[in-house]
N, CA and C atoms as a LAMMPS dump frame, in Angstrom:
ITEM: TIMESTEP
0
ITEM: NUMBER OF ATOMS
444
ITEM: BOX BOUNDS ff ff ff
-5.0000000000000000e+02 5.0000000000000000e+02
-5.0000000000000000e+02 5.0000000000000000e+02
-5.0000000000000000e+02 5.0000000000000000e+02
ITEM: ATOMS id mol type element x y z
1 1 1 N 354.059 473.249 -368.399
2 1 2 C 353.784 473.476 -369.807
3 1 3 C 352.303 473.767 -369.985
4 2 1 N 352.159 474.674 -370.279
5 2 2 C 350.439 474.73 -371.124
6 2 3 C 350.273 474.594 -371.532
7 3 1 N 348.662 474.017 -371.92
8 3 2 C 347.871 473.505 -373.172
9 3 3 C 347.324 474.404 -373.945
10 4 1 N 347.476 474.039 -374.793
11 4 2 C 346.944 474.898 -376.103
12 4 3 C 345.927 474.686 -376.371
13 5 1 N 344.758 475.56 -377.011
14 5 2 C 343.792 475.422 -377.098
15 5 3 C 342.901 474.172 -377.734
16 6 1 N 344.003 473.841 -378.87
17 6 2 C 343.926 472.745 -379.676
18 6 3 C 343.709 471.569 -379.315
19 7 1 N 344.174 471.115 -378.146
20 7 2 C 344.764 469.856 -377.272
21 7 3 C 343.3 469.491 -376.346
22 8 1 N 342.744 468.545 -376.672
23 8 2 C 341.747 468.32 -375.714
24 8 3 C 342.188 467.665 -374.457
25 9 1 N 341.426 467.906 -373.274
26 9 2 C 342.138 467.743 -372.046
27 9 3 C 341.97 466.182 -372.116
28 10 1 N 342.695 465.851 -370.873
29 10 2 C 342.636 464.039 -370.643
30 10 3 C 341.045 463.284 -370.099
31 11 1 N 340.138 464.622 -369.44
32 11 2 C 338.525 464.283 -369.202
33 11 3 C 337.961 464.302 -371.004
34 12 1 N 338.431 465.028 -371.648
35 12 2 C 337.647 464.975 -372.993
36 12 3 C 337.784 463.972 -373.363
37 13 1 N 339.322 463.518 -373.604
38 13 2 C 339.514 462.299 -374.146
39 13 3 C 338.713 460.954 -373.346
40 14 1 N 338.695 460.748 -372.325
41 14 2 C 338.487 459.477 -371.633
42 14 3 C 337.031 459.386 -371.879
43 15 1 N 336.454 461.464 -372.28
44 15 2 C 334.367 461.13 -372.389
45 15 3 C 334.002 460.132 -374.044
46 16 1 N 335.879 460.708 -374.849
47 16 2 C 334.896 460.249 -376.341
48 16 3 C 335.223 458.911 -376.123
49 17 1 N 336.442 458.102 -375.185
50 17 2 C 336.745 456.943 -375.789
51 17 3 C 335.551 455.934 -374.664
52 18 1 N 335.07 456.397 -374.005
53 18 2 C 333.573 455.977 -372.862
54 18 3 C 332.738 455.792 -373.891
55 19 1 N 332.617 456.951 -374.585
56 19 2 C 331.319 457.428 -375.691
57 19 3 C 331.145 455.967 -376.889
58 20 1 N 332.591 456.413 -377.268
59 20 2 C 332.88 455.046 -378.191
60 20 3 C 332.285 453.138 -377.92
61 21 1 N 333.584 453.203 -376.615
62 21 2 C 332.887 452.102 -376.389
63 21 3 C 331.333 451.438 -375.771
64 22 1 N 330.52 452.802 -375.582
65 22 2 C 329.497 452.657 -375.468
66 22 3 C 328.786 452.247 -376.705
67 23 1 N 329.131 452.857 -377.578
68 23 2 C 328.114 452.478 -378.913
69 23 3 C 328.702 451.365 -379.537
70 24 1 N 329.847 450.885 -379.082
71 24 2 C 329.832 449.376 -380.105
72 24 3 C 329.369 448.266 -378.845
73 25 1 N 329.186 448.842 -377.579
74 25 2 C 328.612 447.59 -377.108
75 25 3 C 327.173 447.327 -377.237
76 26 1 N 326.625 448.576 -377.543
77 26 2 C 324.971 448.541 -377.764
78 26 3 C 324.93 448.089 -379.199
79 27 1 N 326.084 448.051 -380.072
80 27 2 C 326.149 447.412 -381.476
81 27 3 C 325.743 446.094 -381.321
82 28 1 N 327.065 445.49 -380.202
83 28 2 C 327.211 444.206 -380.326
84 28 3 C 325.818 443.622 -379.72
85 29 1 N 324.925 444.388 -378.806
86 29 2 C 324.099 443.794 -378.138
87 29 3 C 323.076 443.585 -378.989
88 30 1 N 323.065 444.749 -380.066
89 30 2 C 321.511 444.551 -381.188
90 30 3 C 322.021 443.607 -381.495
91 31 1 N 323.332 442.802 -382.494
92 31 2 C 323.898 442.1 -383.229
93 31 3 C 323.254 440.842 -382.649
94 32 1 N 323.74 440.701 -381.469
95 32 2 C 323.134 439.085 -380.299
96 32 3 C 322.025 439.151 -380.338
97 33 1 N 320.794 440.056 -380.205
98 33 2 C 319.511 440.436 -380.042
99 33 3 C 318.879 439.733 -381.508
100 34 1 N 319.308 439.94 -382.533
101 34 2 C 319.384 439.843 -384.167
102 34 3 C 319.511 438.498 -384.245
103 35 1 N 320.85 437.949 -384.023
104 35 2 C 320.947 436.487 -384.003
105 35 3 C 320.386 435.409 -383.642
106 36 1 N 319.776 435.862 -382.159
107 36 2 C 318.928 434.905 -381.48
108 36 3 C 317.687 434.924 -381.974
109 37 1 N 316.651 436.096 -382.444
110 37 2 C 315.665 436.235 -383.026
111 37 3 C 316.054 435.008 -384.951
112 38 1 N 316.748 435.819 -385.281
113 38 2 C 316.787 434.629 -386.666
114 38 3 C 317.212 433.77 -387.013
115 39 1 N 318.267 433.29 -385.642
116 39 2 C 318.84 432.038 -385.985
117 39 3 C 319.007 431.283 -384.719
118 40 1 N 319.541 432.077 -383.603
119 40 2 C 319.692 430.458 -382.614
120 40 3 C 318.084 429.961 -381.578
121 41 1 N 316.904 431.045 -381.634
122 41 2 C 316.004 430.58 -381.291
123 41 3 C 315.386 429.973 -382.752
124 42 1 N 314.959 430.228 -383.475
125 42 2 C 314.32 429.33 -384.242
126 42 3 C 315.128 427.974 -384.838
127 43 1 N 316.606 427.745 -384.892
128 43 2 C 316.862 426.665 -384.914
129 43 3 C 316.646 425.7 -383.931
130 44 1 N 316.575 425.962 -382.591
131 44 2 C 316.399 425.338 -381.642
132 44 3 C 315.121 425.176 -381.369
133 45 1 N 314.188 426.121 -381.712
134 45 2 C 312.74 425.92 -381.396
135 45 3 C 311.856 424.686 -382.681
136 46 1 N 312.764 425.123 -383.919
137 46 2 C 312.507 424.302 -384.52
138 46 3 C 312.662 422.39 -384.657
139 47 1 N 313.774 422.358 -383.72
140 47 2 C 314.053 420.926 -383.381
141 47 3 C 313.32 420.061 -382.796
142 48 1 N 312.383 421.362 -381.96
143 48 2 C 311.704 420.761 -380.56
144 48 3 C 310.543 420.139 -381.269
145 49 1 N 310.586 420.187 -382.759
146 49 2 C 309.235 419.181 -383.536
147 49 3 C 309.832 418.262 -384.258
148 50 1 N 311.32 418.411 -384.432
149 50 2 C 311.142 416.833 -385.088
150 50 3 C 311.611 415.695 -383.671
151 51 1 N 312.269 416.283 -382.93
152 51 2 C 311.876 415.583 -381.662
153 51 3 C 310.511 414.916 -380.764
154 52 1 N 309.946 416.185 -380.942
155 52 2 C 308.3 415.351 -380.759
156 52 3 C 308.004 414.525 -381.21
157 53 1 N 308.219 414.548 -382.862
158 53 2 C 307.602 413.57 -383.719
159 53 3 C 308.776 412.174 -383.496
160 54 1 N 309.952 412.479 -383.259
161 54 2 C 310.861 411.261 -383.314
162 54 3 C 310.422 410.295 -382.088
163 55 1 N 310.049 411.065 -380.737
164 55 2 C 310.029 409.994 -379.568
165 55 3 C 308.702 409.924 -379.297
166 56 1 N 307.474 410.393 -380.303
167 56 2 C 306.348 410.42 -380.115
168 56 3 C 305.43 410.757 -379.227
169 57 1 N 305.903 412.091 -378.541
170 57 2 C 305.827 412.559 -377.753
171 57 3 C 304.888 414.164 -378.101
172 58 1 N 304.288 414.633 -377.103
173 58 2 C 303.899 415.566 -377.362
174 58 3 C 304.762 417.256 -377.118
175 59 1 N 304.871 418.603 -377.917
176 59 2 C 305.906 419.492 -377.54
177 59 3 C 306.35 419.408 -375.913
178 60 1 N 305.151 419.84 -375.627
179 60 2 C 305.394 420.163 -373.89
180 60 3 C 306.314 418.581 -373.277
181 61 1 N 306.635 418.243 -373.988
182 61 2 C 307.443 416.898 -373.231
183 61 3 C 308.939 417.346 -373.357
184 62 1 N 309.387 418.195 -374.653
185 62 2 C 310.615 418.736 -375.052
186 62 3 C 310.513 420.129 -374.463
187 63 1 N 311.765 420.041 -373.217
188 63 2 C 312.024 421.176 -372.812
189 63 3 C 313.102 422.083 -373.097
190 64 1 N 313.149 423.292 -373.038
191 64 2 C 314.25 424.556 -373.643
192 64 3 C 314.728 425.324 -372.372
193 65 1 N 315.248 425.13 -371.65
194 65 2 C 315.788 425.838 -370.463
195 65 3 C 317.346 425.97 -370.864
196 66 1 N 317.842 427.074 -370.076
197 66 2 C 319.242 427.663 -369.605
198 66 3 C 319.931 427.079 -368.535
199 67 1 N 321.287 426.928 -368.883
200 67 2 C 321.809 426.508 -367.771
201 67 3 C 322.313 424.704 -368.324
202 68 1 N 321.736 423.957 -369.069
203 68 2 C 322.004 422.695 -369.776
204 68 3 C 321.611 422.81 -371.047
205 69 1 N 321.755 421.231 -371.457
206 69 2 C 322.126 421.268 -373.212
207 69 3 C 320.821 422.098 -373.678
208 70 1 N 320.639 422.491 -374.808
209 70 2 C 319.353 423.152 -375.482
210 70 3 C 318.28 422.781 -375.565
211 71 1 N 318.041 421.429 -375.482
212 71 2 C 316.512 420.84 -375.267
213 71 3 C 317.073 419.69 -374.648
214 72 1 N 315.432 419.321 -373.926
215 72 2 C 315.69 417.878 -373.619
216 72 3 C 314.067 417.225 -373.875
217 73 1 N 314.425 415.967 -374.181
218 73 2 C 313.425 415.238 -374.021
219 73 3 C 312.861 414.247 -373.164
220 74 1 N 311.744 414.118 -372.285
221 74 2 C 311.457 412.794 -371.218
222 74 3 C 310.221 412.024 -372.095
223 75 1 N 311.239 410.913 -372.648
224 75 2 C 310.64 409.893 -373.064
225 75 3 C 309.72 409.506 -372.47
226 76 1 N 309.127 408.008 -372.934
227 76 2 C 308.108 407.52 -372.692
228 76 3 C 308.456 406.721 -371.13
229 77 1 N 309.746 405.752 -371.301
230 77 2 C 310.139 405.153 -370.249
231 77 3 C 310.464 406.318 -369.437
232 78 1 N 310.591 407.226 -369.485
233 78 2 C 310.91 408.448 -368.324
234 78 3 C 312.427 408.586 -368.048
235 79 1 N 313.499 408.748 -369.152
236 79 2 C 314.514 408.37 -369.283
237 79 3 C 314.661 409.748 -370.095
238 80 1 N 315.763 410.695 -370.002
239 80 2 C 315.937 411.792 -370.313
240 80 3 C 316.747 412.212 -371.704
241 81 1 N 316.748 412.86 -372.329
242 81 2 C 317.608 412.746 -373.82
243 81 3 C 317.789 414.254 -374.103
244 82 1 N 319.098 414.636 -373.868
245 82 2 C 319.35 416.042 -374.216
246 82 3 C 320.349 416.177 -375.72
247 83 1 N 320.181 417.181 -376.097
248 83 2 C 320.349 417.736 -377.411
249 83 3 C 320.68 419.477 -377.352
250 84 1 N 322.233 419.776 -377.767
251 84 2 C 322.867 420.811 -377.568
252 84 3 C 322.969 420.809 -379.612
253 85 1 N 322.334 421.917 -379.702
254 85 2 C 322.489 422.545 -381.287
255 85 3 C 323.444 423.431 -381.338
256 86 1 N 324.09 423.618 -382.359
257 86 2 C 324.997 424.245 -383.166
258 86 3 C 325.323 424.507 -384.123
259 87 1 N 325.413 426 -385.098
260 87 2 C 325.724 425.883 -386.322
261 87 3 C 326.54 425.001 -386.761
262 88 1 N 326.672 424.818 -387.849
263 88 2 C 327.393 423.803 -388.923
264 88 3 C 328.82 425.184 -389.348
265 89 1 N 328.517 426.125 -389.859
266 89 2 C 329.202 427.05 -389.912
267 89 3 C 329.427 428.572 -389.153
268 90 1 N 330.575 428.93 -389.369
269 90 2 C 330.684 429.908 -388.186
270 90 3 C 331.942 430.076 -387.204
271 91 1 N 331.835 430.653 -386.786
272 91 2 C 333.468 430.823 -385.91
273 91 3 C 333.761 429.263 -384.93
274 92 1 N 335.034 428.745 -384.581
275 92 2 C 335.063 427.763 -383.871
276 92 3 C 334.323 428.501 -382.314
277 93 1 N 334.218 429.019 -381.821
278 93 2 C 333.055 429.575 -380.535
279 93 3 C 332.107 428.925 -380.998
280 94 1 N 331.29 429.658 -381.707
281 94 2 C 329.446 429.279 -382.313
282 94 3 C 329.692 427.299 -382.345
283 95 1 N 330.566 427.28 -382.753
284 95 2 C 330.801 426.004 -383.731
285 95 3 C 330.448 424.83 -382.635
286 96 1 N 331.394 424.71 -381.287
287 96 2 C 332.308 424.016 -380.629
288 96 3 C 331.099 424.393 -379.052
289 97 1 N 331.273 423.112 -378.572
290 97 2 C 330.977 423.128 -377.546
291 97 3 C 331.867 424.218 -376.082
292 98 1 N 331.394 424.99 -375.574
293 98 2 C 332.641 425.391 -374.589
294 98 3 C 332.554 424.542 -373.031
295 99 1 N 333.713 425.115 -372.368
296 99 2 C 334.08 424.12 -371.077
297 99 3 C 332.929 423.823 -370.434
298 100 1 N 331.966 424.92 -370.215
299 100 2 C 331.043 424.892 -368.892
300 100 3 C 330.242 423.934 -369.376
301 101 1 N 329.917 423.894 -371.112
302 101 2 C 328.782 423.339 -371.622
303 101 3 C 329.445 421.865 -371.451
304 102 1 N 330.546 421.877 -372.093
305 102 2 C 331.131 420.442 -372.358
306 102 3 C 331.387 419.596 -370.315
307 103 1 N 331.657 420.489 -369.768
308 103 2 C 331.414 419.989 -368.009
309 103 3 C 330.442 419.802 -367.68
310 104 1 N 329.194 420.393 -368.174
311 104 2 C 327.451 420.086 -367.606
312 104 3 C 327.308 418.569 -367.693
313 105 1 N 327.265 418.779 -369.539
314 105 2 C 327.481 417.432 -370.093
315 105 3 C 327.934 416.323 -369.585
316 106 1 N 329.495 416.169 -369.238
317 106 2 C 329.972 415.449 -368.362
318 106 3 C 329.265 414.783 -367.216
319 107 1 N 328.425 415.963 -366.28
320 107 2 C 327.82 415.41 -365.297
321 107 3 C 326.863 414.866 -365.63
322 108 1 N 325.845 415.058 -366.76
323 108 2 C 324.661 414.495 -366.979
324 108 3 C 324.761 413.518 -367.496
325 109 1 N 326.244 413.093 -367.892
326 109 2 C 325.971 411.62 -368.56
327 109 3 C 326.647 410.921 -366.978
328 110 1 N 326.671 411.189 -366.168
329 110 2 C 326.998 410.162 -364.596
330 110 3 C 325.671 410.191 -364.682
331 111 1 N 324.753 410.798 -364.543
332 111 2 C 323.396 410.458 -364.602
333 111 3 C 323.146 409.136 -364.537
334 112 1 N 322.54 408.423 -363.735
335 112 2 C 321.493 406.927 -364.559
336 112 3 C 319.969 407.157 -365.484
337 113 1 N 319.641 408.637 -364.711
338 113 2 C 318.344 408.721 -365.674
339 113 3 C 318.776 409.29 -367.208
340 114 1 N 319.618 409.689 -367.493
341 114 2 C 320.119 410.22 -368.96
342 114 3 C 320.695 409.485 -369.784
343 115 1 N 319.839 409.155 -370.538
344 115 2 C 319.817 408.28 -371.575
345 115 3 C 320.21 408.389 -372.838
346 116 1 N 320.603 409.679 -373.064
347 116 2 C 321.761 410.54 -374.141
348 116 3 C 321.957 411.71 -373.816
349 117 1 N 323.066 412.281 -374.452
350 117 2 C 323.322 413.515 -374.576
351 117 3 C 324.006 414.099 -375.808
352 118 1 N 322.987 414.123 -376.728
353 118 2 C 324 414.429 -378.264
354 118 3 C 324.054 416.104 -378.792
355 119 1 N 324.804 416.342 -379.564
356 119 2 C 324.953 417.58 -380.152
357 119 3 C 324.434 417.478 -381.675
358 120 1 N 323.769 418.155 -382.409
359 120 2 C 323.07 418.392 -383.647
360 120 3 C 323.456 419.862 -384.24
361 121 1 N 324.115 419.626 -385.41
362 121 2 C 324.37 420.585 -386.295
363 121 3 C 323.657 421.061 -387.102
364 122 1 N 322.735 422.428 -387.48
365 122 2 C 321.9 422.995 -388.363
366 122 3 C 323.088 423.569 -389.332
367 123 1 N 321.91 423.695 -390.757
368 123 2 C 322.401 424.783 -391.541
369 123 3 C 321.244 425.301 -392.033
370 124 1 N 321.352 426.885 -391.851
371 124 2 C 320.289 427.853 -392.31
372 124 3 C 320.129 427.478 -393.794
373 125 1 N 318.767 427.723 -393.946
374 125 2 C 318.814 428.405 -395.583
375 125 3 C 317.793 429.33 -395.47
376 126 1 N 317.564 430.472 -395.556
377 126 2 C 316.618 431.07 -395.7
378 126 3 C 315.984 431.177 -394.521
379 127 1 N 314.882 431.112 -394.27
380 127 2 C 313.971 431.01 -392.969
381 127 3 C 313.838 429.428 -392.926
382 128 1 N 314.122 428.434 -393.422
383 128 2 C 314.616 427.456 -392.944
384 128 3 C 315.699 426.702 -392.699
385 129 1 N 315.662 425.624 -391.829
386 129 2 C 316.494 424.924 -391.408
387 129 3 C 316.855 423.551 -391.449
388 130 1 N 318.066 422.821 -391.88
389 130 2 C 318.295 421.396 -391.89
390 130 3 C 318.779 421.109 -391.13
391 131 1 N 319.01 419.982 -390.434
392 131 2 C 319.673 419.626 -389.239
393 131 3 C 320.095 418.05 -389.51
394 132 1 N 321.558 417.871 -389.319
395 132 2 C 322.441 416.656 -389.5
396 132 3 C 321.806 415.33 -388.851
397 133 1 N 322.559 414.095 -388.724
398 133 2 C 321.918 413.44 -387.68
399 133 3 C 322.916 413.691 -386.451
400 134 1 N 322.057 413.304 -385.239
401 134 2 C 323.024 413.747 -384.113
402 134 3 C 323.908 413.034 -383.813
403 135 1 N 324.907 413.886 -383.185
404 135 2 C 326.475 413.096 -382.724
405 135 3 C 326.164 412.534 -381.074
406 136 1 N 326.277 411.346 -380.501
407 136 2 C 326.36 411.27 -379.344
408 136 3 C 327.684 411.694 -378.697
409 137 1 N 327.489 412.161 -377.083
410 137 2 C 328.447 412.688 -376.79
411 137 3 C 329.014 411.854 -375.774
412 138 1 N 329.775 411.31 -375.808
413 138 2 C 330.534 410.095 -374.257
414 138 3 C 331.445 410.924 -373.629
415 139 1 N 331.886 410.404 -372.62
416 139 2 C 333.328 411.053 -372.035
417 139 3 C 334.107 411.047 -372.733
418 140 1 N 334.286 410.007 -373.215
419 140 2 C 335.465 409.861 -374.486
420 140 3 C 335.409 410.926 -375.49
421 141 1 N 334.581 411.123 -375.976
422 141 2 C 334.661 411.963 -377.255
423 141 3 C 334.232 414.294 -376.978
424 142 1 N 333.993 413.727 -376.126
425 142 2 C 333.395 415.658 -375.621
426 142 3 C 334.392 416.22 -376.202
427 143 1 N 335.496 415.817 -375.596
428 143 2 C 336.67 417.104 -375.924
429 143 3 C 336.769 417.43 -377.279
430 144 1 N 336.306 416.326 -378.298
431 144 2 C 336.729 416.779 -379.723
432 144 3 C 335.586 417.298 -379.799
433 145 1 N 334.464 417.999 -379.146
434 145 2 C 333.793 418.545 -379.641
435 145 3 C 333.42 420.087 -379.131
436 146 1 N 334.579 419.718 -378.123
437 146 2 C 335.006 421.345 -377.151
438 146 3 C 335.975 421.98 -377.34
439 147 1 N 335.921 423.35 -377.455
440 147 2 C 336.98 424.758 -377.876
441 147 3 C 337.27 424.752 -376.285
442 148 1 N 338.781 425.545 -376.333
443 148 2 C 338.853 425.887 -375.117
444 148 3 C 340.015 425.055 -374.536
């Protein structure tokens, strides 16, 4: 059977639907790029001072690394205190702890040097931020605070 002129071939088709999903992933990537700039780094960066001020500690004592909860703090006794933030509102994802996070967790409370591990809920307003008091997290209770 021949194609008619009309009929774009099966390489045309596969370039626009490539094309396509190229531009909503560079969507989604500004979108994440966007988010982290106005909301999940400055909520989190913002914590790292009332933490200072709570364990009387100076910033550089509250750390922000990847890979575990969102900050941590090394107290005075040298005893460790991590703190995983999360919107208050928002999809259950954003919301909810997930497996890997809620398994880190797990291990860091076998820890003897970890001396908490709680989760803290913000809510935006504007260019600022409120933040709940924190939930501690036990073995017992993670799962109600994990999707998945």
């Amino acid at each position: 059977m021949k194609k008619h002129q009309s009929e774009p071939s099966s390489i045309a088709q596969k370039a626009v639907k490539t094309r396509e999903a190229n531009i909503r992933h560079k969507r989604s990537q500004q979108a994440g790029r966007k988010a982290w700039k106005e909301t999940i780094g400055p909520s989190e960066y913002g914590y790292v001072d009332e933490l200072a001020n709570k364990y009387g500690v100076q910033r550089d004592k509250v750390f922000h690394h990847t890979g575990f909860p969102d900050l941590m703090v090394l107290t005075g006794e040298h005893k460790m205190r991590f703190y995983e933030i999360k919107p208050k509102k928002g999809s259950l994802k954003r919301k909810m702890l997930n497996p890997e996070q809620a398994e880190t967790i797990r291990a860091l409370l076998r820890l003897g040097s970890v001396e908490e591990v709680s989760l803290v809920r913000y809510e935006k307003h504007g260019n600022d931020f409120s933040y709940d008091v924190p939930i501690r997290l036990t073995t017992s209770n993670i799962a109600k605070h994990t999707c998945g």
